[in-house]
Structures are given as structure tokens and as C-alpha cells.
C-alpha positions in Angstrom: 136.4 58.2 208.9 138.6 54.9 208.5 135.7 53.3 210.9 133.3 54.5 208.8 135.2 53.3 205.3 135.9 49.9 207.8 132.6 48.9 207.9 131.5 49.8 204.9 134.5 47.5 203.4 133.1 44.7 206.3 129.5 45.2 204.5 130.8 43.4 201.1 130.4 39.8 201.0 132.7 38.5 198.4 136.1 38.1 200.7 138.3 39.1 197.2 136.4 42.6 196.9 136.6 42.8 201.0 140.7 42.1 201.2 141.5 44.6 198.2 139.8 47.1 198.8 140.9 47.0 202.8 144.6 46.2 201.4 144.5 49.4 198.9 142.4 51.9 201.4 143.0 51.0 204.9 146.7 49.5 204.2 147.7 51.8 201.3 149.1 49.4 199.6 150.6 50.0 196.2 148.5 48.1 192.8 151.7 45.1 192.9 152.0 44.6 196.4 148.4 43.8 196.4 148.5 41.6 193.7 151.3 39.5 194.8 149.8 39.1 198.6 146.2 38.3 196.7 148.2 36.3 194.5 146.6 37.5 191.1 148.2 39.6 188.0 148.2 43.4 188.6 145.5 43.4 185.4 143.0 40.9 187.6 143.2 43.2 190.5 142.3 46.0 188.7 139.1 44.4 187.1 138.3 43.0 190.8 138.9 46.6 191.9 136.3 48.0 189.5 133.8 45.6 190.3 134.5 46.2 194.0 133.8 49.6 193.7 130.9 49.1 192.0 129.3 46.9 194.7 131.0 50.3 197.3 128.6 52.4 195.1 125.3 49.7 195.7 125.7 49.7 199.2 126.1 53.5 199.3 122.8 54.6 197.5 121.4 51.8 199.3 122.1 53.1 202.2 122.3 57.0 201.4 125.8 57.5 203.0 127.8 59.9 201.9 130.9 59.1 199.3 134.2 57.1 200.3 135.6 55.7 197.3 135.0 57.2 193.8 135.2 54.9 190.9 136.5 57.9 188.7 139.6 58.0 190.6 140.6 54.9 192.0 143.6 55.6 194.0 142.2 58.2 196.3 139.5 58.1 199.2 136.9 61.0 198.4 134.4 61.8 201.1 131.6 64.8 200.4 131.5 66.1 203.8 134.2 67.3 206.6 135.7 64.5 208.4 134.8 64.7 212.2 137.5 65.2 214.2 
């Protein structure tokens, strides 16, 4: 699953949606720590967070693959279906 979150991360072409969202879902790292790396206030990463998920949410209807990151809550990876093993 963390390929498949990977390169759908790898798929977004603004580099500031790109290094958040692989900072906060393939680094877990906390809301500050990310906005002190990224250089921006905690309240700017959030707003680039939103709008990063939104463009997540394009790409995945565009594509029809199933669900990694849900908008509604922001701090945890959902997937639909049973991770293969």
C-alpha cells in the first residue's frame, strides 16, 4: 500500500502538495515538524493540505482507484479494500 499511496503522491505536480503530503503520510510527520522543514506557519500547511487533498481526490475519480487519503479526516490513511499482503 505505501507504493501505491507513493505514486499516487509522485502523480501531483505542484512539488508543495507533493513534499507534504509525502512528509505527513509516508514520514508521519507531526502538523509542526512539517511546517518548520517546509518552512511555512502550521495555518499555511493546513490550507496547502486541503487543497492537496483535493487534487488526491481528482486524480482518484480520475483514475477510479480506490481511497487513500480522506479529506474528512486528515490525519489518517483510509483505504476501502484489504491491503494485500
Amino acid at each position: 500500500m505505501k507504493r501505491d499511496i507513493r505514486e499516487l503522491i509522485a502523480q501531483i505536480r505542484k512539488p508543495e502538495y507533493r513534499t507534504l503530503l509525502e512528509l505527513r503520510y509516508l514520514g508521519f510527520r507531526t502538523w509542526d515538524a512539517i511546517a518548520e522543514e517546509m518552512g511555512f506557519e502550521p495555518r499555511t500547511i493546513y490550507r496547502l493540505h486541503s487543497n492537496a487533498l483535493r487534487v488526491v481526490e481528482r486524480l482518484m475519480r480520475a483514475e477510479k482507484i480506490p481511497e487513500f487519503f480522506s479529506p474528512k479526516a486528515q490525519n489518517v490513511i483510509v483505504c476501502q479494500y484489504p491491503p494485500v499482503l
